[in-house]
Structure formats: C-alpha cells, structure tokens
C-alpha positions in Angstrom: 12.7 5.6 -22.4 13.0 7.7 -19.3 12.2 6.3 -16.0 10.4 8.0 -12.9 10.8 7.4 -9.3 8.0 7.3 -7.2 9.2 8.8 -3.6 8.1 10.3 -0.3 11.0 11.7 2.0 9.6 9.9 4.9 10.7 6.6 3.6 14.3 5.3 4.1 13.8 3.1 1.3 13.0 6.0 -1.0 16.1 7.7 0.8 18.2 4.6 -0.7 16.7 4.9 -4.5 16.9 8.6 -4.8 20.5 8.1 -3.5 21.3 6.1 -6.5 19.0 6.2 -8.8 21.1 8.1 -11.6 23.9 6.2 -10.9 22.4 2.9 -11.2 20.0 3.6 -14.0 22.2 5.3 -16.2 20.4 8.6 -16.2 18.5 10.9 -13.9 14.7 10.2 -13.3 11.6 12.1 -13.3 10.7 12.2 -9.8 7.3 12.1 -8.6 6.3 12.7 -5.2 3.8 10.8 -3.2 2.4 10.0 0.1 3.4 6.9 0.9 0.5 7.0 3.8 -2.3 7.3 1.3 -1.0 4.6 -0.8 -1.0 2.4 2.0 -4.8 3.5 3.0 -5.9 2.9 -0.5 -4.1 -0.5 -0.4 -5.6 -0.9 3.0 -2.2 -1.7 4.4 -0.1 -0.2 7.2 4.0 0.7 7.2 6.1 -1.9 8.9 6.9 1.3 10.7 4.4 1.5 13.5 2.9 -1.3 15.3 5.4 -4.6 15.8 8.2 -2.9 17.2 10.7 -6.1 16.2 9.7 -5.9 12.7 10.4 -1.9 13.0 13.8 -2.6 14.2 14.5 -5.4 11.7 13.5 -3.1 9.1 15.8 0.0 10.3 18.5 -2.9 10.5 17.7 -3.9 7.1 17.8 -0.3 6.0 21.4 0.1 7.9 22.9 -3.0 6.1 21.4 -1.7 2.3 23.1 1.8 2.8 26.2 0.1 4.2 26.2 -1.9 0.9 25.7 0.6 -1.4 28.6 2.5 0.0 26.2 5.0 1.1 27.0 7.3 4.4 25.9 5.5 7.7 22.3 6.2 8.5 21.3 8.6 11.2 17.3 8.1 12.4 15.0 11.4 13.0 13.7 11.2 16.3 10.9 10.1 16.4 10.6 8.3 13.3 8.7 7.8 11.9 6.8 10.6 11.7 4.1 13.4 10.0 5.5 14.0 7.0 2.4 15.8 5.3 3.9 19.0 5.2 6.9 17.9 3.7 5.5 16.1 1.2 3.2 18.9 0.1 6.4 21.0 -0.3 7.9 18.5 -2.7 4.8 18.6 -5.2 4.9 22.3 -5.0 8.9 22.5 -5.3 8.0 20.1 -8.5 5.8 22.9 -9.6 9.1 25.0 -9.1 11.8 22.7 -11.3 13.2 21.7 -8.0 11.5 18.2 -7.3 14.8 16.6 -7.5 17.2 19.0 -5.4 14.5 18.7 -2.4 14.1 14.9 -2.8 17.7 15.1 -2.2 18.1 17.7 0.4 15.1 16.6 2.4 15.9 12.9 2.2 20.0 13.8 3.4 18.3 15.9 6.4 16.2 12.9 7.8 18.3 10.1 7.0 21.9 11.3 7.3 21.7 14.0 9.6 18.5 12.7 11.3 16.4 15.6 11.5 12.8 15.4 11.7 11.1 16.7 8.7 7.5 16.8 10.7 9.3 20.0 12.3 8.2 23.0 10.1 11.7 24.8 10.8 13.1 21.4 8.6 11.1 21.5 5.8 11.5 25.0 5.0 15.7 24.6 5.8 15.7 21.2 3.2 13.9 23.6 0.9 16.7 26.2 1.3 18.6 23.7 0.3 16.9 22.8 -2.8 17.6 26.4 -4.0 14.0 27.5 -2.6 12.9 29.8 -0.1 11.8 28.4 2.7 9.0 30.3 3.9 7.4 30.1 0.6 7.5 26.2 0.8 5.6 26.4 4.2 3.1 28.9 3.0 3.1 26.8 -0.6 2.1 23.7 1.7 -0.9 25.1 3.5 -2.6 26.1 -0.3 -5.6 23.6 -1.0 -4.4 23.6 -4.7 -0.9 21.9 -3.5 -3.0 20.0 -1.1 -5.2 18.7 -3.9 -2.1 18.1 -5.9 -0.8 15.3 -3.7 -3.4 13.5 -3.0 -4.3 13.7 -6.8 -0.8 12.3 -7.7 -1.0 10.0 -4.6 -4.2 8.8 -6.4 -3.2 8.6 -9.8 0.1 6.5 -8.8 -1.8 4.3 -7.5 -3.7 3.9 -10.4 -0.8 2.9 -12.3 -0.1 0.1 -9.9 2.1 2.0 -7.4 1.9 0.1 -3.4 4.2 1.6 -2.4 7.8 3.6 -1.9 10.0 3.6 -4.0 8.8 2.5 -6.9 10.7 3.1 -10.2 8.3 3.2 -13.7 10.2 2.4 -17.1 7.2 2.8 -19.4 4.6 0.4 -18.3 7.0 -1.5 -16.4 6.9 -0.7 -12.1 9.4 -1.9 -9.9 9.0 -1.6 -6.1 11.4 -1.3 -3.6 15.2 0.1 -3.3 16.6 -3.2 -4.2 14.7 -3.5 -7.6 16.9 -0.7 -9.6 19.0 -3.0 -11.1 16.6 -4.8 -12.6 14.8 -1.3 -13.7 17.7 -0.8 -15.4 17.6 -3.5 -17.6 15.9 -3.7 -21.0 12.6 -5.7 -21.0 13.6 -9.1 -22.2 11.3 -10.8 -25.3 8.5 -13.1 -24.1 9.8 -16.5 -24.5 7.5 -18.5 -27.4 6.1 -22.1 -26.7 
C-alpha cells in the first residue's frame, strides 16, 4: 500500500520527511501539498514558530540536531523565517497538476532550508519551480488563478478531514503519522490487535 506525505515547503519538519521519505519508507510517496497555516486555524492552534521566541529557537535547535542526525546537509534559515508561504504553496498544488509535485517539494524545500532563501519572495518561487523542471513565470501566474487557489484550501480542507494537524504527516492507508520523526514507524506493517 502506497503511502502519501502530507507537506508544506514552509515547514522544516516537512523539509526533513521529504528529505527521506523514499529512503526510509522503502518507496517514493504520493505527495500532497497543504497549508500548514490553515490546518493550524482549523485546529485553532498556532506554529511554535511565532510568538515565544525560546520555544522558536528550541525548535530551530531541534530541527538542527534532526538534520544532523539523519546525515542530512547543515541547515541554513530563510530570513525571516518564518514566513508567507501562500504563494509557494499554491505553486506546489498547481505543479501537482503538472506531474511535478515531488521535484518542487524537493527544490523548494533545498532553497529555504539549505540555501536559506526565502520562498515568500516571488523571484524564489518561480527559481524553485525552474528547478522542478517548470517555468517559472507560469508557476507565479498558475498561483494567482482562483481555481489553484480553491485547490489548496480544498486539499488543506480535505486533509484535515482525514485527521491531518499538521506537517508532515505520512498516511499508509488509514493509518496517519505526524511528525519527521514518525517515518520509521510509517514504515512498518500494522501489527495484529492483540486478543484478551
């Protein structure tokens, strides 16, 4: 059974899944992009992010240590970060349109987080989507059509229908799994329910 990944490129923790997703899970997944911002307003929550700036640097710390761990290049930070990732994030549900969800997730995520550009700069978005194999200009006119805008905030929506909080979160068939560190355990067959 295939799995999907559940990202937004504004997320270092969805940097760190997509990173090694295949890898880990045997096979490449489906990815499927959401914003991680309306996830947290329909779970009325907020990203640890803003606000408590000791709990934003624990966090990048934490994110610095997982990459460092998974043999992953050292992390570089956009500046600032975080930041408006709406446009970028429209691009990636229209480059899924295109057969090229995966290649942006890649080169958008590799922008922010290891060359720490910041993706809420137009000129970024369209360069990760030359990346992907796109053209970049049609990714920033792609992202100002209501039908892409519809189309992220329907599959923002419908993820968190199926039980998605937050990014990333890995689905093997009914099962969800949040967070980077919860791929090994995606990876695993479903064990029996144990009988009384």
């Amino acid at each position: 059974m295939g799995a999907e990944i559940y990202f937004d490129v504004g997320s270092p923790y969805s940097f760190l899944a997509v990173e090694r997703a295949e890898r880990v899970l045997g096979e490449a997944p489906v990815f499927r992009p959401v914003l991680v911002g309306g996830l947290f307003k329909l779970a009325g929550r907020a990203s640890w992010g803003v606000g408590d700036p000791a709990l934003r640097e624990a966090g990048m710390l934490e994110v610095e240590s997982r990459a460092m761990a998974y043999d992953l290049p050292a992390i570089r930070w956009p500046k600032p970060w975080p930041g408006d990732y709406l446009t970028a994030m429209r691009v990636a549900v229209w480059a899924d349109a295109q057969g090229a969800c995966a290649a942006y997730a890649f080169a958008a995520g590799r922008r922010a987080f290891l060359c720490g550009c910041d993706l809420s700069l137009d000129s970024e978005v369209a360069a990760a989507a030359q990346e992907a194999g796109l053209d970049g200009a049609e990714a920033l006119a792609a992202a100002r059509d209501p039908a892409v805008k519809r189309a992220l905030r329907e599959a923002t929506e419908a993820a968190f229908a199926r039980g998605v909080l937050g990014v990333p979160t890995v689905a093997v068939g009914d099962r969800l799994f949040w967070g980077d560190d919860r791929l090994e355990e995606a990876a695993r067959p479903p064990q029996p329910a144990a009988t009384a």
